[in-house]
N, C-alpha and C positions, 0 to 999 in steps of 0.2 A: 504494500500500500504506500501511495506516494504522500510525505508529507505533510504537504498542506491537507490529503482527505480526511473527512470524519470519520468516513466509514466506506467498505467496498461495496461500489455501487452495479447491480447488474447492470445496467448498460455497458457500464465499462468491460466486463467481464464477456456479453456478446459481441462486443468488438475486437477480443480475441481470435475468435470463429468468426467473422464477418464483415467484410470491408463495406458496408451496405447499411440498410436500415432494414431491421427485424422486427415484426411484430409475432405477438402470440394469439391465433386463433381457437377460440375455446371449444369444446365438441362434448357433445353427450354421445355417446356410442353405444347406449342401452343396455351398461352396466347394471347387475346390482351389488348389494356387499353381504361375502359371509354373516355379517352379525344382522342381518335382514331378511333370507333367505331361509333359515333356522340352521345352518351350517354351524355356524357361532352361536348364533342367537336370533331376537326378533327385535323389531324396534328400530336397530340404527341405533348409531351414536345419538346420547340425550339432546344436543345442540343442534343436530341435524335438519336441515332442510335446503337441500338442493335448488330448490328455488332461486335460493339469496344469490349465487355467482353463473347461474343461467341468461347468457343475454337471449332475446328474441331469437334470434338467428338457431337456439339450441334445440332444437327440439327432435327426440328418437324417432318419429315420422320420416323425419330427411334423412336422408343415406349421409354419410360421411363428405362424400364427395360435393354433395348441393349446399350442406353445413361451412362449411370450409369457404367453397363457392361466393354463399352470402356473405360471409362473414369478410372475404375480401374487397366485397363492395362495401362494406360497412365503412373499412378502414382506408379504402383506398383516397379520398381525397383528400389526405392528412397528408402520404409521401405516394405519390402515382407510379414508382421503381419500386417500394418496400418489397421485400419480401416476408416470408411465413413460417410461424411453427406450428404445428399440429397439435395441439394441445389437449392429450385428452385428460380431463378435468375432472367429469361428475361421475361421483358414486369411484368402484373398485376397476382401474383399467386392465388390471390384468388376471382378472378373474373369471377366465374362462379355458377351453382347450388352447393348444399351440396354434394349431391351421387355425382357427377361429380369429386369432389374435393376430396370428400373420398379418391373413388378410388384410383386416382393418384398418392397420399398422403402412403396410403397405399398396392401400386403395389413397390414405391421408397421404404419404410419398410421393403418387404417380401426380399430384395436384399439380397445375401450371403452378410455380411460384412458391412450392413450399419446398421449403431447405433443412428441412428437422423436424424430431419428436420432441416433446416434453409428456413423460404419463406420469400423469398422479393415481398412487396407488397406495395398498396397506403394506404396510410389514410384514404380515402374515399371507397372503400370497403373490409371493416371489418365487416360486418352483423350478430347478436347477435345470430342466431342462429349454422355462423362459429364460432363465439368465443368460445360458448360452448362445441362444440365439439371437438376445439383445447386445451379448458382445461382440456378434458376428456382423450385427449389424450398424451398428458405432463404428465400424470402421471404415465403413461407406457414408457414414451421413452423422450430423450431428443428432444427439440423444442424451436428452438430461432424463432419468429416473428420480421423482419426488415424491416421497414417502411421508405420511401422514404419522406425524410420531406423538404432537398431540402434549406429551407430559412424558419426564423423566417418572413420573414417582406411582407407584405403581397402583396405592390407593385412588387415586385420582383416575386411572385408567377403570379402574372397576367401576366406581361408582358413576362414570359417563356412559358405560355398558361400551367400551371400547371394540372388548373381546381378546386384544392379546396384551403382553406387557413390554414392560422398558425392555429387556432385556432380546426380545423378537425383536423389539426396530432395530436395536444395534447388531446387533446379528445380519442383517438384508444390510443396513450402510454399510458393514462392512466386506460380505461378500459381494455387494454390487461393485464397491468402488475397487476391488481386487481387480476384479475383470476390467477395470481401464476406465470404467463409464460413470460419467460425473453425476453425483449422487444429491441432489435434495435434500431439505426437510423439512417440517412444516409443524409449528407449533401455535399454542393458543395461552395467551397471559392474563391469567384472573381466574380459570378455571375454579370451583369452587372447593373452599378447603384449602387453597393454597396462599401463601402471604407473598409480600414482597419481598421477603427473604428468600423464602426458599425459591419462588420464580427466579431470581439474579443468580443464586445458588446452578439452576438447570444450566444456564449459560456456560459454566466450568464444565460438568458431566456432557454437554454436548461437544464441547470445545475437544474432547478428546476423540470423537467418531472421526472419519473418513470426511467430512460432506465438503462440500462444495460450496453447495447454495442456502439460504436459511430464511425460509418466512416465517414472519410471527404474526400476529393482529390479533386484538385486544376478543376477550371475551364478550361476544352480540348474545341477546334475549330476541329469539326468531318464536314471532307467534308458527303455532300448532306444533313446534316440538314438545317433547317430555321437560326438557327443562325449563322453558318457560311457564309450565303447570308448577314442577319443583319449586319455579321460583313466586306463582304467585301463592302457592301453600306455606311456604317457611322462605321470605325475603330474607331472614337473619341470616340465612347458610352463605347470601353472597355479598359478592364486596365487588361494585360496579364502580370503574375507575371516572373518576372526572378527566378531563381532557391536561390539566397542570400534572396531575398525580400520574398518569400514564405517559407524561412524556417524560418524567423524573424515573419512571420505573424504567423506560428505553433505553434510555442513555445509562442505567446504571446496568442494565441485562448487556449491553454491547460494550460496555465499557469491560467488561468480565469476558466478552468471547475470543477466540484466537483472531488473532486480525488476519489473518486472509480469507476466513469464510467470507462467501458473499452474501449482501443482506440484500434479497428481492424486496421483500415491502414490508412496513411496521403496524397497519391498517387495515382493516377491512371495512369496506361498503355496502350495507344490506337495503335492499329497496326498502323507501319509508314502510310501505304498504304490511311490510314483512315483520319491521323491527319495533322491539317492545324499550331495549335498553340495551349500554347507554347511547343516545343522539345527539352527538358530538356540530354535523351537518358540512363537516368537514371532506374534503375529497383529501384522495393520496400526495399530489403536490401540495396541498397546503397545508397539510400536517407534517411533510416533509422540509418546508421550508421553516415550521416552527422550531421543527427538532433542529437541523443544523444551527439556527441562529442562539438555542439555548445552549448545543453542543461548545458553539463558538464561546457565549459568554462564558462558560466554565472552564474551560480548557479543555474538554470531554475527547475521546477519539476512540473508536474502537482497539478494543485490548489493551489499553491503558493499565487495566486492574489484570489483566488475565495472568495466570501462573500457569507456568509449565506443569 
């Protein structure tokens, strides 16, 4: 990381792989998930509702190819050269046979204008004979694997009805990023049950996996999940951050991580329509621009605190 940065920023990090302008096209591909299916369980994660990061464009009616399609016109009069990542998103992406997944994998490929995967997936199914074939093919095309890890601590995994624990997701970070293929991760800060300690605390225990890349965003109350019930039954269980308090908990979670993971986004976005709490009203650049500027008054910079 160069000096003057706060923090590693993806962009910079697609500009490795890309002398171009990259976007991520998002895809339902008509996944579901082990803990949904009765595989794991039923229900989904308590916080769940797909809804929240589904644009228009998403929907399991359209083939992959007409998804992607739209979704280029959505984006195209922003950079009319951009090109694309395939981004399969919603629900468990690799939660099905190999040929099944080929396919799809490589139907999102053959698209005019897209130059890579990104799938987001669980920790618990990663099966050694997808891995293989994901290494095989990371060598022909760019492929980020992002893994839904969610919490270091393993109470906190149960009580979201997760289905697996800490211990599976570092298990998949680390045999994916074995095989060469830049590894993800994706967590959630304020989960319930947990403090400000121990959230800054995951930052170290993460710091020691493989990954690559690293999103966080703050704990959302999505009406018709289970924990939005949870939370209008017993509000005492949670601790919803104000927008001052969660930028103090960012800078103090990245101040603690290794400084070369890269930091995708600190943020999430849930349509009003959806969200119960908190409504901050904030987009990703402008909470980005608050942190830097408080990063700045402080002296703050990612891994400042972190230990070997």
């Amino acid at each position: 990381m160069h000096d003057m940065e706060l923090y590693n920023e993806f962009s910079c990090f697609l500009k490795r792989f890309f002398p171009y302008k990259v976007q991520k096209i998002s895809l339902n591909a008509g996944f579901t998930c082990p803990n949904r299916d009765g595989s794991k369980g039923y229900g989904g994660c308590t916080y769940c509702n797909n809804q929240t990061f589904n644009p228009e464009y998403c929907r399991t009616e359209k083939t992959i190819t007409r998804q992607l399609e739209e979704g280029k016109l959505f984006f195209a009069h922003k950079y009319p050269e951009m090109k694309y990542l395939a981004y399969f998103q919603a629900y468990t992406n690799t939660y099905d046979g190999l040929d099944a997944l080929r396919r799809k994998y490589e139907e999102a490929l053959s698209v005019d204008g897209v130059v890579g995967l990104v799938i987001g997936t669980r920790p618990d199914c990663m099966p050694d004979d997808l891995l293989r074939y994901l290494e095989a093919l990371h060598k022909h095309t760019f492929l980020l694997v992002e893994y839904g890890i969610e919490s270091t601590d393993d109470r906190t995994l149960r009580r979201i009805n997760r289905g697996h624990d800490f211990r599976t997701a570092a298990d998949a970070v680390c045999r994916t990023a074995a095989c060469g293929i830049p590894v993800g991760g994706h967590v959630i800060l304020g989960l319930p049950g947990e403090t400000h300690e121990s959230i800054v605390a995951q930052a170290g225990i993460l710091s020691r996996l493989p990954l690559t890349t690293l999103k966080m965003h703050q704990l959302q109350l999505i009406r018709g999940t289970r924990m939005a019930h949870e939370y209008e039954q017993c509000p005492e269980d949670f601790h919803l951050f104000d927008i001052e308090e969660y930028i103090s908990l960012v800078i103090d979670y990245v101040e603690h991580l290794r400084p070369d993971i890269v930091l995708e986004r600190f943020l999430s976005q849930s349509p009003k329509d959806l969200l119960i709490a908190p409504d901050w009203g904030l987009k990703n650049y402008e909470f980005n621009h608050r942190l830097q500027k408080r990063m700045k008054e402080l002296g703050a910079y990612q891994g400042k605190k972190y230990e070997m």
